[in-house]
PyMOL CGO cylinders between C-alpha atoms (Angstrom):
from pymol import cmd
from pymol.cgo import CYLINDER

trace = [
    CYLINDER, 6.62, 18.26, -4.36, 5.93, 18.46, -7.98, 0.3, 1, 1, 1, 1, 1, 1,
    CYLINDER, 5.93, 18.46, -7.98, 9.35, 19.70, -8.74, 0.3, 1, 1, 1, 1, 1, 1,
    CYLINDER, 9.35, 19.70, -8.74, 11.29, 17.25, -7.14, 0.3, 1, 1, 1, 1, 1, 1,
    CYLINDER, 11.29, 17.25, -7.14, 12.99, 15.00, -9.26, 0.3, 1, 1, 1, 1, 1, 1,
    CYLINDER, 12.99, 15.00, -9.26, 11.73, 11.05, -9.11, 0.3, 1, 1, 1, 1, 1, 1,
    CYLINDER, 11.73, 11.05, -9.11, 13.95, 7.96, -7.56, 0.3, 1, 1, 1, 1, 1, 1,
    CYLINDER, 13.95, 7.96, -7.56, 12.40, 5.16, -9.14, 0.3, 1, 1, 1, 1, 1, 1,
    CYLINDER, 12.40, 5.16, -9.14, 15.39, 2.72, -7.29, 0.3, 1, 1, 1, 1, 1, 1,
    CYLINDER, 15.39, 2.72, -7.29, 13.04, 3.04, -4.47, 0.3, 1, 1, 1, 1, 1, 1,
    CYLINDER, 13.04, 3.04, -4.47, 9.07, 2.47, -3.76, 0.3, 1, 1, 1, 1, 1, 1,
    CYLINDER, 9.07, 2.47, -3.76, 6.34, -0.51, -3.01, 0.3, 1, 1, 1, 1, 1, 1,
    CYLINDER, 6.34, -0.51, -3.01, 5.24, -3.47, -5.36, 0.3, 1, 1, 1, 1, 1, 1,
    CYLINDER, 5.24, -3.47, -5.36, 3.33, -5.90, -5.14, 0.3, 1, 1, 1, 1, 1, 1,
    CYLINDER, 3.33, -5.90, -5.14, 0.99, -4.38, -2.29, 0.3, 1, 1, 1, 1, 1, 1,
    CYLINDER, 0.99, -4.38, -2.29, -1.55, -6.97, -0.77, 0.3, 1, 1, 1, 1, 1, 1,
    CYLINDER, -1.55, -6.97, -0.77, -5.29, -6.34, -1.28, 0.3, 1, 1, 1, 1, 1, 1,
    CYLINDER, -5.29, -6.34, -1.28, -7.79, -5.50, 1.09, 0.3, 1, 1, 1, 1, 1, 1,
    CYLINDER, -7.79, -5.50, 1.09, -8.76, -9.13, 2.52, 0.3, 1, 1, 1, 1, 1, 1,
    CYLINDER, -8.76, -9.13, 2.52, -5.91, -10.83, 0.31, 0.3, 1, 1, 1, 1, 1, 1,
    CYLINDER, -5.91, -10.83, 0.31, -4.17, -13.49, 2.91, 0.3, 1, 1, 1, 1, 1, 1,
    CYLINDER, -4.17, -13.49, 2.91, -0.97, -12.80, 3.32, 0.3, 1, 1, 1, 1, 1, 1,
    CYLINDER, -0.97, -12.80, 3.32, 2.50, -14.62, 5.45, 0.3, 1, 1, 1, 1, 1, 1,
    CYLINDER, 2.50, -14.62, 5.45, 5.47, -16.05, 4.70, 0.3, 1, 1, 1, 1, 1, 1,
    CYLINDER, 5.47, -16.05, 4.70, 4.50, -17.21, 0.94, 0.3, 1, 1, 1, 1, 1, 1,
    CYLINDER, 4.50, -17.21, 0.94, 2.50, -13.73, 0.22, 0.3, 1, 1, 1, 1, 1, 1,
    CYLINDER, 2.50, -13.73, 0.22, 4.11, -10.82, 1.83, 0.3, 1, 1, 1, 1, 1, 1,
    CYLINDER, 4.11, -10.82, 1.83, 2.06, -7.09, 2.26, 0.3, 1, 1, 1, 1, 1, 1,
    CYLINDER, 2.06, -7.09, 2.26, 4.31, -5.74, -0.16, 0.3, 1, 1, 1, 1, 1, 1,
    CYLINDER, 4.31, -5.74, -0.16, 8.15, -5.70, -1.78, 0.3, 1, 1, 1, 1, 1, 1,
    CYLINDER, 8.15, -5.70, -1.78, 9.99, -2.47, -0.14, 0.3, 1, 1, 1, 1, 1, 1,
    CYLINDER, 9.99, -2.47, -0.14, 12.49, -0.50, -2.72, 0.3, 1, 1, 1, 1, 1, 1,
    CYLINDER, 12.49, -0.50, -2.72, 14.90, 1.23, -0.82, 0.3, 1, 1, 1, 1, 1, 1,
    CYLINDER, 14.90, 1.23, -0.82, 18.11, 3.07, -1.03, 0.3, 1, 1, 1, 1, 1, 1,
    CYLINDER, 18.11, 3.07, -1.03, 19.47, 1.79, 2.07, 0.3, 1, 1, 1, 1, 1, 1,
    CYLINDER, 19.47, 1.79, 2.07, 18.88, -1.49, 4.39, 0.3, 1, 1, 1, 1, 1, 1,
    CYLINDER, 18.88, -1.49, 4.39, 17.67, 1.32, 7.52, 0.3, 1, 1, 1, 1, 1, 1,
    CYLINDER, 17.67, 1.32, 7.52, 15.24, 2.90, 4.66, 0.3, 1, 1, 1, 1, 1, 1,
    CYLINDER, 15.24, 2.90, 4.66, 13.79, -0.40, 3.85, 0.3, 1, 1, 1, 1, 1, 1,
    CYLINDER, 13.79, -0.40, 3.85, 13.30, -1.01, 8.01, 0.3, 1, 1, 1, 1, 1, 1,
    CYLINDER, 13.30, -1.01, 8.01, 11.64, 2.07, 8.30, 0.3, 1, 1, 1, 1, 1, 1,
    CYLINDER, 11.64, 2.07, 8.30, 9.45, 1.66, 5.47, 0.3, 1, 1, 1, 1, 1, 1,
    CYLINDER, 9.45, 1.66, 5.47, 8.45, -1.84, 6.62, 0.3, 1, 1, 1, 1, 1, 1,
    CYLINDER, 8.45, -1.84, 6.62, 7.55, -0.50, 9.97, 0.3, 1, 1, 1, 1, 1, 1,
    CYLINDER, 7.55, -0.50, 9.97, 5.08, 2.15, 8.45, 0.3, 1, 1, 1, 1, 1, 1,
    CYLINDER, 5.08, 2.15, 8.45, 3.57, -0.09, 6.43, 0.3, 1, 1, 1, 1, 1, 1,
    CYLINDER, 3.57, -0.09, 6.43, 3.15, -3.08, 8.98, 0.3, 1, 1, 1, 1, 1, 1,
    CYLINDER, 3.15, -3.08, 8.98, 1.59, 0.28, 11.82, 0.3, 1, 1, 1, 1, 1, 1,
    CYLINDER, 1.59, 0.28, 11.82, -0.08, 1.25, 8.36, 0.3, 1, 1, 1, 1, 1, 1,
    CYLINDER, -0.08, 1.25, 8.36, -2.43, -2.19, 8.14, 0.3, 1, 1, 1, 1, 1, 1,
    CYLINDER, -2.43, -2.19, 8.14, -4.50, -4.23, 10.29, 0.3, 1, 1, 1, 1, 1, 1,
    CYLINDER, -4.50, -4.23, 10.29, -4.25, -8.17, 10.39, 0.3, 1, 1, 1, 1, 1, 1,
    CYLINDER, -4.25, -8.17, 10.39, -6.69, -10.25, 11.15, 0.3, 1, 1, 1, 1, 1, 1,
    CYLINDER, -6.69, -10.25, 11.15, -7.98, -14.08, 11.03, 0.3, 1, 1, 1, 1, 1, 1,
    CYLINDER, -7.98, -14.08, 11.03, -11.65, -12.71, 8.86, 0.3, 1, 1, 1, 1, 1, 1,
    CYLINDER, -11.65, -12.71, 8.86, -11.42, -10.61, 5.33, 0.3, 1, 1, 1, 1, 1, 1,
    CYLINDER, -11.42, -10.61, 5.33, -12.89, -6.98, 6.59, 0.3, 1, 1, 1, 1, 1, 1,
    CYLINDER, -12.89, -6.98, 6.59, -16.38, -6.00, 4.71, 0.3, 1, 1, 1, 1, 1, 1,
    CYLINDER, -16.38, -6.00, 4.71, -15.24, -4.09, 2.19, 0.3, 1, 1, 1, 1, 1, 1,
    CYLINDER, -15.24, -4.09, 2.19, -16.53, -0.39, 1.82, 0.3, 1, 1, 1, 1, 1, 1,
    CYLINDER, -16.53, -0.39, 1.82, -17.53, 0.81, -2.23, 0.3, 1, 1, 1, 1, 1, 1,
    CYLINDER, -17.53, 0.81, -2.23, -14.31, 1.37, -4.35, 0.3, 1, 1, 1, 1, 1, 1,
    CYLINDER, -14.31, 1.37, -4.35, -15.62, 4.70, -5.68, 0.3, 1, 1, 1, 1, 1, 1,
    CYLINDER, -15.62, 4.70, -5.68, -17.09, 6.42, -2.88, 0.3, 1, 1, 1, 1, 1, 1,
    CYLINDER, -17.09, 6.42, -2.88, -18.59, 9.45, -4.53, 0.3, 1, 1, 1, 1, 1, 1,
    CYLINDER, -18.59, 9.45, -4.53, -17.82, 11.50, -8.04, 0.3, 1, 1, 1, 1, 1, 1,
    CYLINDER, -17.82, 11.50, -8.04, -16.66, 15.10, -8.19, 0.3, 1, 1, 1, 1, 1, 1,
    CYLINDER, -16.66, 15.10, -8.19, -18.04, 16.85, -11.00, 0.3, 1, 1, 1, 1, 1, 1,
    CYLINDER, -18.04, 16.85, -11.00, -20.90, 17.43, -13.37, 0.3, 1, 1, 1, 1, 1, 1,
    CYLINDER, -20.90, 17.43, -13.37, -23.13, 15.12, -13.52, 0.3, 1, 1, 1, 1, 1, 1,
    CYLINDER, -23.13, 15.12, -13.52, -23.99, 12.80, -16.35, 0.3, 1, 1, 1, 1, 1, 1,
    CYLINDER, -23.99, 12.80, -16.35, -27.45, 11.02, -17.47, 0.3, 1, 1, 1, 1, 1, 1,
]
cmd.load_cgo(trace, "trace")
């Protein structure tokens, strides 16, 4: 919620791209938690989170459509 306050000890870096190889050298992402049992349960929601595969997925357009007026 907007009013909670922020805990910047704890979030993702360093998230993988779509189609970016990734293993032991290149991990999905770095996990920032508070606690060893908050980084294992973030880990598991963000392996159940992506899909692994041998073949880079087609890629869909970044900016699927714009909300708004529209300009010339």
């Amino acid at each position: 919620r907007a009013e909670d306050d922020i805990d910047y000890s704890v979030g993702l870096g360093d998230t993988a791209a779509i189609g970016e190889r990734v293993g032991h050298e290149r991990p999905l992402c770095i996990v920032h938690a508070a606690s060893e049992a908050d980084a294992n349960l973030a880990a598991d929601e963000i392996r159940a989170a992506y899909t692994i595969g041998d073949e880079a997925p087609a890629t869909a357009p970044v900016v699927r459509r714009r909300v708004g007026p529209e300009q010339p």
